[in-house]
Every structure is written in C-alpha cells, then in structure tokens.
N, C-alpha and C positions, 0 to 999 in steps of 0.2 A: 504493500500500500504506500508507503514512506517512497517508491522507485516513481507510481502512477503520480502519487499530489506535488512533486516535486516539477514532474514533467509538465504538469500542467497550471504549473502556480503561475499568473503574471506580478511582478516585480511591480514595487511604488517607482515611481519615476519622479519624486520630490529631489532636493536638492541634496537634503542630509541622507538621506537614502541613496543616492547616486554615491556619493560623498564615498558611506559605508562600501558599497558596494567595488569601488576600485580600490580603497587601502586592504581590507579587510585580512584578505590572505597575504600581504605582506607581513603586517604590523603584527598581526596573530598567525602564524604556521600553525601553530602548535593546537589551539581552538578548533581553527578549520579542519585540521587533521581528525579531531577528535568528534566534529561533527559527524566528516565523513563516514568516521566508521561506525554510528548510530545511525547512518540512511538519511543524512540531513544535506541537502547544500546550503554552503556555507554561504552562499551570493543570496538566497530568499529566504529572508528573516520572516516569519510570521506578522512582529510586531518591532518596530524599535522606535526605544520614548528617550528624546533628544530635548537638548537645547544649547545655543552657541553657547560660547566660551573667549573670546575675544578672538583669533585666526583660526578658531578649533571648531569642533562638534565635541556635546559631550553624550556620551549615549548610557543612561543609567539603567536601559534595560534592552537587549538582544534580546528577543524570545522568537524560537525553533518549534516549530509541531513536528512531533513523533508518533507513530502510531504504535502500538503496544504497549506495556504496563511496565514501572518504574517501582525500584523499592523506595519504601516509605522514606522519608528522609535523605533523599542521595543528596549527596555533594561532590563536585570534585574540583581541585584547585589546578590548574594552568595557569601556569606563565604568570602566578599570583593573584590569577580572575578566578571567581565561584563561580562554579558552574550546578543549579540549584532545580529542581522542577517548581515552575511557578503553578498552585492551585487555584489563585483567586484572580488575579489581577493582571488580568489580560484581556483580549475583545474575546467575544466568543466564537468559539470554532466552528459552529452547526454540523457538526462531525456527532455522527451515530456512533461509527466503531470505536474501541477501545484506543484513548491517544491522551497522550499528555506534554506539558508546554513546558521546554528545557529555556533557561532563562541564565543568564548572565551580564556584568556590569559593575563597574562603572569601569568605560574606558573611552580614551581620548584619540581622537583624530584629526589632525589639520585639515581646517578648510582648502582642499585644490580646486573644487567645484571653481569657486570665484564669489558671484553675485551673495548680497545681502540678504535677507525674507523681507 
C-alpha cells in the first residue's frame, strides 16, 4: 500500500515545501535513508508545519503516512532529530486501512527558493 499512495500522492507546490523538497536528502541522508526503508518517500511529506526564520525555513513538524501498525511508543533518534509516530495532530488521513503518521522536527533549512510569503 505505502508503494500505490506514494505513486500516486501529488506534492504541495508552496514555497517552503518546494524549499523542503530540494534540500531534504542532502541536509538529512540519514532521515531519508530511514524513511526509505519504512516504504516512505522522502520528497512527499504528508504534512509539514513551517515558519520563516530570517534566510531559513523552520519546519517543527515532517509528518510521513505509513500504512501498517507501529509499536506503542517508538522513537528513534537520527542525526539528533526524533523521529516519533504522531497520534493526534495532524490533518486527517481518510484512510480506512490500518496507517499511522511518522513525524519529526524541529529542523532548519535555508531559504534557496528566493521570494518572501
């Protein structure tokens, strides 16, 4: 399922989201790497909750949908980021099958984009 909703996700085309989407796998290998191998791309974040930072983006939540079941409580630390399943606070999925929403944050990215909001 994680192979189908990937294939068929369309990407935000906002600014900080463009922004995320060309540093991403530089700044974090390590993240992306660990996405991939839970069936996640690392370029279509479900959700990310942004705000500038003076030449920066500050992005205080990643959030990844996963389809299948998580134990209770995971954590796992990269590259000094938590990586956490979020339960509550995120858009909703309208997903039937069994899936949960991998979330991490807080990390910083310069603005290349350019333009202001």
């Amino acid at each position: 399922l994680n192979l189908k909703y990937y294939k068929d996700y369309v990407s935000c085309n906002c600014e900080a989201c463009q922004n995320y989407y060309l540093q991403i796998k530089e700044v974090y290998p390590d993240i992306c790497e660990f996405l991939k191998n839970v069936g996640v791309d690392p370029l279509k974040p479900f959700e990310l909750i942004w705000d500038e930072e003076g030449d920066s983006f500050v992005y205080f939540g990643c959030q990844y949908l996963v389809y299948g079941q998580i134990e209770e409580n995971y954590k796992e630390i990269i590259d000094g980021i938590e990586i956490t399943q979020n339960k509550y606070f995120h858009p909703s999925t309208g997903i039937e099958e069994e899936h949960f929403i991998l979330d991490f944050g807080t990390i910083k990215l310069k603005n290349i984009i350019g333009g202001k909001n």
